[in-house]
N, C-alpha and C positions, 0 to 999 in steps of 0.2 A: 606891068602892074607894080603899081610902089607898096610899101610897108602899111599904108593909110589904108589904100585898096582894100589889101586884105584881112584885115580886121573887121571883125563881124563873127558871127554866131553858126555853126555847123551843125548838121546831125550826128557827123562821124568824124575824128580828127585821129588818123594814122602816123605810124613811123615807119618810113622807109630805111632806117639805117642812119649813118652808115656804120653804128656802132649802140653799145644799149645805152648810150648817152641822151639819144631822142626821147627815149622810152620812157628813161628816169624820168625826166624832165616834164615830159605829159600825165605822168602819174601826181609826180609831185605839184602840179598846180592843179591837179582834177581832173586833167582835157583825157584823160585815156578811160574809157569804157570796156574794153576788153584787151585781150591776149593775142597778138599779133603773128604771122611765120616768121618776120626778119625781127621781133621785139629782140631779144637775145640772142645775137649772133653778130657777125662781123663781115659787112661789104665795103671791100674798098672802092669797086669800081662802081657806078650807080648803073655802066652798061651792062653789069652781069645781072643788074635787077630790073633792069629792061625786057630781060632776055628772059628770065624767069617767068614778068607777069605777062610779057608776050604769049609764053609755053603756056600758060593756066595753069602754073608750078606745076608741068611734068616731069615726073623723074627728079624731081626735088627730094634732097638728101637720101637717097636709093643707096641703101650697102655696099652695094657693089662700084657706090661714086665716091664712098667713104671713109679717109685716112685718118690716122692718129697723129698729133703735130705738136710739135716742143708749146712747153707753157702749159700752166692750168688756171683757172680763175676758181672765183665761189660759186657753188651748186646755187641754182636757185629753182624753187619747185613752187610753180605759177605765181610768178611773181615775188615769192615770199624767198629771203636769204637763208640759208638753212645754214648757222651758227656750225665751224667744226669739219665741214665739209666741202673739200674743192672736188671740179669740175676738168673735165677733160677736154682738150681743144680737138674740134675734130673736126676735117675738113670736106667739103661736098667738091671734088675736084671737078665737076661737070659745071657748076656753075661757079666756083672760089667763092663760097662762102660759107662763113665757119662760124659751128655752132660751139660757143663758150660756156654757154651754166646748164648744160642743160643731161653732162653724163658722168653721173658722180666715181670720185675714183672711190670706189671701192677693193680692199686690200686681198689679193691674191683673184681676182675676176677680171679679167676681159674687159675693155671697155666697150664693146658689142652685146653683153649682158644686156641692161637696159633700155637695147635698141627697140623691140616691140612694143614697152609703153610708152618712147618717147615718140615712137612714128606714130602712133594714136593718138596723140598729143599734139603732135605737128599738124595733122589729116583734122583734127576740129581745129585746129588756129587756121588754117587755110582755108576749110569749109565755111564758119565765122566771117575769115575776113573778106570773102568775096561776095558772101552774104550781104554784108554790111556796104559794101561800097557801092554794090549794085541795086539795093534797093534805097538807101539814103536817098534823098533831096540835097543832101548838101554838103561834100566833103573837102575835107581841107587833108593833103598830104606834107608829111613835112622829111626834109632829108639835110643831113650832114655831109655834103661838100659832094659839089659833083660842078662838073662843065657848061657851056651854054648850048652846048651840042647834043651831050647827052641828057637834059632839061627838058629841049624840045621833043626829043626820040623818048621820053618818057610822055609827055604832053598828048602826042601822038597817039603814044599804045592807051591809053589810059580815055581817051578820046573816043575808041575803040570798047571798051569795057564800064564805063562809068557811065549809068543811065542820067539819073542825075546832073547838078551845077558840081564841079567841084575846082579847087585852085591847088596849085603847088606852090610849097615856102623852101627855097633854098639856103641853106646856110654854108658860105664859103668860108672858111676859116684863112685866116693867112698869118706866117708868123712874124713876130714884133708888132702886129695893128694891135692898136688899144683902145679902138672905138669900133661904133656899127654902123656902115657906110651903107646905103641902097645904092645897088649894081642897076640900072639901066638894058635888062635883054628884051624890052621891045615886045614883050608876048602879055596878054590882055589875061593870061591865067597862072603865069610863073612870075612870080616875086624873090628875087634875088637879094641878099645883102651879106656882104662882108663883116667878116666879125673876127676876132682874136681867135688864134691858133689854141684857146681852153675850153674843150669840150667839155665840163661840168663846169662850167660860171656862171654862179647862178645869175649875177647881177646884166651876162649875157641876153641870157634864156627869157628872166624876168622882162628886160625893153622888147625884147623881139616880139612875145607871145603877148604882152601887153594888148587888154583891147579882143580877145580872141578866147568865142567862148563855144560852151557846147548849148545847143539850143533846146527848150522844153523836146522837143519831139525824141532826144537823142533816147536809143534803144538799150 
């Protein structure tokens, strides 16, 4: 599938990762309808997100999977920046993936405080999103930087679980490229292209998503 392909109109258009760069990005030109499990957080490998929506996110970010890790970002509370307040990196070691805005440091508490309303939190983004993919007609997934291996092994699982049409958009970043190349992997549902090692550019984002809308039906 080329870039031409998949362009076209969806019920439901997701982010997979692999940072909240996707997320912006589909807020920022309208394509995002809701609140995601991977919207805010950090997957480097797209096989631990394989493995996840393999599980039906069991034991997805479970306390007992959950460490505290150098770094803080900005608190964001659904969506929204919360001016004044950073956030705790915290990591789900079962699946390595880390949630960044989502455990505000607050001074002299724990960063486990806030665990019970942000698992409640999580458990309707989850509920939502598998809502949404499985009943849509028509979803479009989109993910920052993954393999041609772990593509198809996503293709697969999702094959499995997506009653609906839906396609996958991969974006390969690579560094020093200063254009956006379409990758050739051969598969009638994953669209692949190359693009600069800058995850927020816009003028990226803007050719790639070019062409790619959300459709009257979208919920």
């Amino acid at each position: 599938m080329n870039l031409k392909e998949i362009k076209g109109s969806y019920d439901v258009i997701v982010s997979l990762g692999s940072a909240c760069n996707t997320t912006m990005e589909l807020k920022r030109l309208n394509l995002r309808t809701f609140s995601g499990p991977l919207d805010w957080s950090v997957s480097l490998s797209l096989s631990d997100v394989n493995r996840l929506l393999k599980n039906k996110f069991s034991n997805f970010m479970e306390l007992e999977n959950m460490q505290l890790t150098d770094g803080a970002f900005a608190f964001v509370d659904d969506g929204v920046l919360i001016e004044g307040v950073q956030s705790y990196l915290i990591e789900d070691t079962h699946y390595n993936i880390i949630s960044v805005h989502d455990f505000p440091i607050i001074p002299h508490q724990h960063w486990s405080t806030t665990y019970t309303s942000y698992k409640e939190k999580l458990t309707n983004r989850i509920n939502r999103f598998i809502e949404k993919i499985t009943t849509s007609e028509s979803v479009l997934f989109i993910r920052w930087a993954a393999t041609y291996e772990q593509s198809l092994e996503l293709q697969a699982i999702l094959e499995q679980i997506v009653k609906g049409n839906f396609n996958i958009l991969i974006l390969c970043p690579k560094e020093g490229f200063k254009d956006v190349s379409e990758i050739n992997w051969g598969s009638d549902k994953v669209c692949a292209v190359k693009v600069p090692r800058l995850p927020n550019d816009l003028e990226t984002w803007n050719y790639v998503l070019e062409g790619i809308t959300l459709s009257s039906r979208k919920q």
